[in-house]
N, C-alpha and C positions, 0 to 999 in steps of 0.2 A: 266490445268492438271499438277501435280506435274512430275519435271524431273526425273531422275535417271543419274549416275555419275559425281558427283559434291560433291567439299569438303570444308568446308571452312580454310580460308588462309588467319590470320589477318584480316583486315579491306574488304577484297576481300573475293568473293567466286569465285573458278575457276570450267569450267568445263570438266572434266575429256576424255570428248567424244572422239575428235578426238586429234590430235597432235598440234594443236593452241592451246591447255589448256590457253582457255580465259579464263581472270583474270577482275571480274563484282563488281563495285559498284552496293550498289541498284536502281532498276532501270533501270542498263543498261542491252542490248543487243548486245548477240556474233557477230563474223564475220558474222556468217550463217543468224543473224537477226530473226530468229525463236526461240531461245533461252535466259529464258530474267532471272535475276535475281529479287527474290522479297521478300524481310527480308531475310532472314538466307534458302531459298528455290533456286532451279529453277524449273522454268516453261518451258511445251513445248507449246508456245503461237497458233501453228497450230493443237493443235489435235481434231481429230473431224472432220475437215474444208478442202474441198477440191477446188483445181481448176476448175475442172470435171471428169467426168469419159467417157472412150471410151470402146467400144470393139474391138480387133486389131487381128491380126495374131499372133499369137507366135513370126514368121520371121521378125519381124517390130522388136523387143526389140535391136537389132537384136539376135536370137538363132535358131541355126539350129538341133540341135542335142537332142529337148528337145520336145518331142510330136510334130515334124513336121506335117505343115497344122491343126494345132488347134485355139482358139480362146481364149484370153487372156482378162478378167477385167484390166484395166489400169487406175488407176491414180497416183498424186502428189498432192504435198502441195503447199510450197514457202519455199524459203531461199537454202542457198547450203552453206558450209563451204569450199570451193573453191573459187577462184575468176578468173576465164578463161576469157581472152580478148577475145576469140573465142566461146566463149558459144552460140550453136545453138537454147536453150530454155531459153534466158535471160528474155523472159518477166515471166517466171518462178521462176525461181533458183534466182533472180537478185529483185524479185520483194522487196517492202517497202510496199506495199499497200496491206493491209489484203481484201478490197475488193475483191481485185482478187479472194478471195474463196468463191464461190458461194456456193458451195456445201458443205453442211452437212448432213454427214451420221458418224454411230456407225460405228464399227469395225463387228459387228451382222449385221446390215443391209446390208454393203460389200456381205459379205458371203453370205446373202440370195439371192442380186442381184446375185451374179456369178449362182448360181446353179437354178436359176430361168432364166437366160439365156444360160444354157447348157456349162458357159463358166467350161474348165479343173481347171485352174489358175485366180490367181489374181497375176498383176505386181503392183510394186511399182516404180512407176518411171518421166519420166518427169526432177521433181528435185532430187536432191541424197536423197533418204532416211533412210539413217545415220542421216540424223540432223531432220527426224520427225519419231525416232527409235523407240523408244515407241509404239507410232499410229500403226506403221508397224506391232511390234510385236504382238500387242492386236488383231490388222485385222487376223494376221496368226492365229494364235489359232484359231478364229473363224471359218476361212477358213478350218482349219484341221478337225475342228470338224463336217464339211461337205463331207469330203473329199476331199478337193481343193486343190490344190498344191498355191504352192507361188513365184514370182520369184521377184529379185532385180536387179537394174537395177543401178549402184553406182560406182562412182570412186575407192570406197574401200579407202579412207582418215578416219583411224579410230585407237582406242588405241586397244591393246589388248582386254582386258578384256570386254570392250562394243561389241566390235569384234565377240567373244564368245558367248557372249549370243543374240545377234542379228542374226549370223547365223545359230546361233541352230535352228531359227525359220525358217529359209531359204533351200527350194528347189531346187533352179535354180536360177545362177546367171549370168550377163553381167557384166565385169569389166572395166573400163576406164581405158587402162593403156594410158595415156596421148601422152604418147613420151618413150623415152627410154635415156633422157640427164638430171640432177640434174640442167643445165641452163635453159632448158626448163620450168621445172617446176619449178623453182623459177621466172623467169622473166615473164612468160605466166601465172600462175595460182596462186600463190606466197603461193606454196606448195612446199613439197619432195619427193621426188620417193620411195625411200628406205621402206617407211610406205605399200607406194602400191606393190611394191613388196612382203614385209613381209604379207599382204593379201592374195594376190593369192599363197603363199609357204603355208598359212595358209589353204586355201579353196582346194586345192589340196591333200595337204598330210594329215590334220587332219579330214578333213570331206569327206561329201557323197552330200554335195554341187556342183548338176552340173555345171560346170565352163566353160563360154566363154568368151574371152577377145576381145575389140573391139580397135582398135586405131585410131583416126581422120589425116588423113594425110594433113597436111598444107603446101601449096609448100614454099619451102625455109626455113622451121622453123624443122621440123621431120621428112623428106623425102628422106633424103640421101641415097646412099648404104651401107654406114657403121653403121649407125643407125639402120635401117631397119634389117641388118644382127644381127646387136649385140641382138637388141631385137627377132626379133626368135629363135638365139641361147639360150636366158636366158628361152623362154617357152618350147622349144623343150630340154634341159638339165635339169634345175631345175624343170619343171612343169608334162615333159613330151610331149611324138611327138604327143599325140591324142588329147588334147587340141588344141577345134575349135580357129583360130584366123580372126577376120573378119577387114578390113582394109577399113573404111568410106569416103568418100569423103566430103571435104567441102567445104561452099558455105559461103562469105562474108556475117559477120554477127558481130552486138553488135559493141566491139572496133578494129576490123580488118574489116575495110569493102575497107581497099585499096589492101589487100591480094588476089590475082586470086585465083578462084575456083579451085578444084584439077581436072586436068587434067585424064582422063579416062586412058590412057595412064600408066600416074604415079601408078594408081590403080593396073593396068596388070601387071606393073613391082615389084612393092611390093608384089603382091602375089609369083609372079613369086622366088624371091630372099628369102622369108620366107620356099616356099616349097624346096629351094634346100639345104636351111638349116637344114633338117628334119622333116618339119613340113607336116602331109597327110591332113588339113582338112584347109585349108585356104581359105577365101571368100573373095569378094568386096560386098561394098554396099553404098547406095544411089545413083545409076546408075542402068541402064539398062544392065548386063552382065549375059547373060544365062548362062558362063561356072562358071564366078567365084561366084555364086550363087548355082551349082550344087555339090552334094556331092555323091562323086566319091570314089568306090571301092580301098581302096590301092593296093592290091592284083591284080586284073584283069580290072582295071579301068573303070568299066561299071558305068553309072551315076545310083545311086542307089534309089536319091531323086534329079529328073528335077527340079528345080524352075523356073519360069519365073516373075519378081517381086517377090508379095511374097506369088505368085499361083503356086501349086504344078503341075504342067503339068506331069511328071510320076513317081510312084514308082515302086521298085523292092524290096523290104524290107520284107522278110522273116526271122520272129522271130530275129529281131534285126541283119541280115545279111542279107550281099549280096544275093538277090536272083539268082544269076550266079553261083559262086563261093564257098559261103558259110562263105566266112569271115567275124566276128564280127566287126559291127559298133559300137564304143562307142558312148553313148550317153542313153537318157529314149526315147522309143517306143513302141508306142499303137500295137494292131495286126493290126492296120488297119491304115494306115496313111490316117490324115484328109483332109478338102479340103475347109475349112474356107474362102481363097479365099484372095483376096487384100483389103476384104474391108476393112471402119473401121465407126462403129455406135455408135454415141453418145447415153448414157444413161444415167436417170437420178434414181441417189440412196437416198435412204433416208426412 
């Protein structure tokens, strides 16, 4: 499948995608490894071709604010234009092995799956899909024209311009802001912050792109008080105090496997120090925390949507408010919040 942004540059063709603006003999392939030069072209060598495909919760992506208790289409490809020491889907993002994609389905087929399984949405996710943008956007379309929403699930490492017309096709997003240190992400990911920044200023103030931002807390690498602060100060200032922020836990994996898992603890206190920052909608996640899972009324702090996992145990949600109170929740909600449940069902498409 022929690529899109990519120029040629003397003897090189570069591609334009993300901020690596890899520079290809023919032949080669990008950082990302899914992107490959061939004569005077690129290719996106995964379209088509999938990992597999799940059915999930919404609250798995993780998104709280985005048809809570619904049921989401999920998959990826391979490759990632990242390179995270702590990457929790390397055998993913990280793979060389086109085997890995068993699955082949059309961008049509997608779409008929989801609506043949009642799901609202299809996710892209898994690996970042910026680096199989194409695929993505072909899938959307298809999906729109069913009426399916779409959400992404992406570091948000992307140029302008691909940026644009990639989210134009996008509904609902989860963004990786990594860390909140330009050392972090050069030594941990051997990226820049500043790019993902200019994302989420992008997905906020120019679009109608639901926006959640997730952060992996590493003990001793992104975990600090000063950090922690700085970064809810920058979502709660530049983005806004209603922008959900959810704070993950992690668990040794890939090249940090001498790293302690995050402490539950650490989790309570990161929420704790982002909401006194200004922030009303801040979670944990990949643990068992009934409170910082729940989303709670600013206004009169009544839990508005209980989670337990990522089961809805109560709502109180009248026309996108508090049903106490009456104050608006941001976020997209059905009349009826769902109740999809923890599960998660492998399907196959095609």
């Amino acid at each position: 499948m022929s690529a899109r942004w990519f120029h040629r540059d003397g003897d090189k063709v570069q591609c334009d995608l993300c901020p690596r603006d890899c520079r290809l003999a023919d032949g080669q392939r990008g950082l990302c490894f899914v992107r490959k030069r061939e004569g005077d072209q690129m290719v996106l060598t995964t379209y088509g071709r999938s990992s597999g495909f799940a059915i999930d919760p919404i609250e798995k992506k993780p998104l709280h604010h985005f048809y809570p208790g619904s049921s989401v289409l999920s998959f990826g490809t391979a490759g990632c234009n990242l390179a995270c020491k702590f990457c929790q889907n390397w055998d993913m993002s990280k793979s060389r092995d086109m085997d890995t994609l068993s699955a082949v389905a059309s961008p049509e087929a997608i779409a008929r799956a989801a609506a043949e399984a009642e799901c609202p949405s299809v996710a892209f996710t898994y690996n970042d899909p910026i680096v199989f943008a194409e695929y993505a956007m072909d899938t959307a379309d298809a999906c729109h024209a069913r009426g399916i929403s779409t959400v992404a699930v992406t570091a948000g490492y992307v140029h302008e311009g691909p940026r644009r017309d990639f989210f134009a096709k996008i509904d609902a997003t989860n963004v990786d802001l990594k860390a909140f240190t330009e050392e972090f992400y050069h030594s941990l990911t051997a990226a820049h912050l500043e790019p993902v920044k200019d994302t989420l200023r992008y997905l906020v103030k120019e679009t109608r792109v639901w926006t959640e931002i997730t952060t992996l807390l590493i003990p001793g690498h992104n975990d600090s008080e000063k950090e922690i602060r700085e970064l809810a100060q920058f979502v709660a200032g530049e983005l806004g105090p209603d922008v959900p922020l959810h704070f993950s836990a992690f668990h040794p994996d890939y090249r940090m496997r001498d790293v302690p898992a995050t402490p539950f603890a650490m989790l309570q206190r990161a929420r704790r120090l982002a909401m006194q920052e200004g922030l009303r909608y801040v979670y944990t996640g990949n643990v068992h925390d009934a409170e910082g899972d729940t989303t709670f009324c600013p206004s009169c702090g009544a839990g508005v949507i209980v989670r337990d996992w990522y089961e809805i145990a109560h709502a109180d949600l009248r026309d996108g408010a508090c049903g106490r109170c009456g104050t608006p929740i941001p976020g997209h909600f059905d009349a009826q919040v769902g109740h999809f449940g923890r599960r998660r069902l492998r399907v196959a498409v095609g």
